[in-house]
C-alpha positions in Angstrom: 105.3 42.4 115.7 103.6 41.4 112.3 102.2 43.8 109.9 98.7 42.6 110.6 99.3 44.0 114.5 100.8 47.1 113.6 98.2 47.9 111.3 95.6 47.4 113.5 97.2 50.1 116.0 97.8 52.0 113.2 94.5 51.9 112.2 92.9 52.2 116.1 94.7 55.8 116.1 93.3 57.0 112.8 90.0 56.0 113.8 90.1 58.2 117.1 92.1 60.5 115.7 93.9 60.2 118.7 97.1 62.4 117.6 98.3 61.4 121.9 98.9 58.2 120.4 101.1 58.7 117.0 104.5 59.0 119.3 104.2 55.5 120.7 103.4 54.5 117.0 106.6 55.7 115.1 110.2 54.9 115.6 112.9 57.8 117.2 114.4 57.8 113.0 110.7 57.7 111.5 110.6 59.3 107.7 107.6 60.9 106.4 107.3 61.7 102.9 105.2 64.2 102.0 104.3 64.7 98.4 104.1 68.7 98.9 107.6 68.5 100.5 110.5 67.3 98.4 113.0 66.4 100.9 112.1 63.6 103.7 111.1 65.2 107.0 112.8 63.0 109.4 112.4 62.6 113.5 109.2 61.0 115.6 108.7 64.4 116.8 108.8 66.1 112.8 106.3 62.9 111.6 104.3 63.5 114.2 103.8 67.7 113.9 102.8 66.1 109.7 100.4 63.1 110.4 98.7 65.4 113.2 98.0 68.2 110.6 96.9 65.3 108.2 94.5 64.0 111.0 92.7 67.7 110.8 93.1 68.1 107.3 92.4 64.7 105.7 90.9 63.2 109.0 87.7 64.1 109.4 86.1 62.2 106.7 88.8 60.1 105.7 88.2 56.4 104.7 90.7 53.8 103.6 89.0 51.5 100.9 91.9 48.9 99.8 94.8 47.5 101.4 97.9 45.3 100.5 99.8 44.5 103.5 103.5 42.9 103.1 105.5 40.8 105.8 106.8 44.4 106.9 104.6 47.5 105.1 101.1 48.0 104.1 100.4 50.2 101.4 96.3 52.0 102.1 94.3 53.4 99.1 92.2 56.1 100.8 89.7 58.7 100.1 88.2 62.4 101.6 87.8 65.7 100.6 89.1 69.1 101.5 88.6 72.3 100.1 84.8 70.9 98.6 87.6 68.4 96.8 87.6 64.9 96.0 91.1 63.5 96.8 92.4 59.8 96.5 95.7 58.4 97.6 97.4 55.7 98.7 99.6 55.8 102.4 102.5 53.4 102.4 104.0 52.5 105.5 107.1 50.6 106.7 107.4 48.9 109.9 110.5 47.9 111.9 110.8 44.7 114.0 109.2 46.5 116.8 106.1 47.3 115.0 107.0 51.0 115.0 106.7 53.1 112.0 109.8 53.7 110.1 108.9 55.4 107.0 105.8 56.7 105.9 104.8 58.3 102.3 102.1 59.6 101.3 100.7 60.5 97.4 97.7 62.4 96.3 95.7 62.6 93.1 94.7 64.7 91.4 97.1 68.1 90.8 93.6 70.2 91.6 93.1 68.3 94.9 96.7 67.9 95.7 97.3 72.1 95.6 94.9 72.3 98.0 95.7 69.8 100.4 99.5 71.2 100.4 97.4 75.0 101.0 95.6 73.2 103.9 98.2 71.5 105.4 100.2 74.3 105.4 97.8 76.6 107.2 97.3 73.9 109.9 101.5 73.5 110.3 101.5 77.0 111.0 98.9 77.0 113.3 100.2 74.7 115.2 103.9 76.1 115.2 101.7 79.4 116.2 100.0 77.7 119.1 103.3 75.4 120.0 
């Protein structure tokens, strides 16, 4: 599968925020990189508990405005706020042959906006270990 494909289904879950479909999406070995968390969390099921919290976090008004796309990645420069906070940041993903998501990384501007997404995101992880 190109990069072109993947991204689309990539992009078809985000704009659903269909959090059913991230498994099919990501690769058994799938990496997320978080930049609140300094080691990679690693696992479909461990990316998938992350980019579900993002989708409530960043999700809800969450707009990608660039993209570069590569024979095998795309990198996304997006924008939303949380917390009344402006946030930017680019999402770069790597694909594998099968179009699944290998590694995924995420960085966040500015230090004021990044704090509170990692407060955020870490009220929604425990929630859902809470509910899980």
């Amino acid at each position: 599968m190109d990069s072109a494909a993947a991204l689309a289904r990539w992009h078809d879950v985000v704009s659903r925020r269909d959090a059913g479909g991230l498994p099919a999406l990501l690769a058994e070995d799938a990496v997320f990189r978080s930049p609140a968390v300094h080691t990679p969390q690693e696992g479909r099921e461990t990316v998938v508990g992350y980019l579900t919290a993002a989708f409530v976090v960043l999700g809800p008004r969450l707009t990608y405005e660039r993209e570069w796309l590569g024979p095998d990645s795309a990198v996304l420069q997006f924008r939303t706020s949380v917390g009344g906070l402006d946030v930017s940041g680019v999402d770069m993903i790597t694909w594998d042959a099968d179009g699944q998501i290998v590694d995924f990384t995420v960085m966040i501007r500015p230090l004021k906006a990044l704090n509170t997404v990692v407060e955020h995101m870490g009220a929604e992880l425990m929630r859902m270990l809470a509910e899980g």
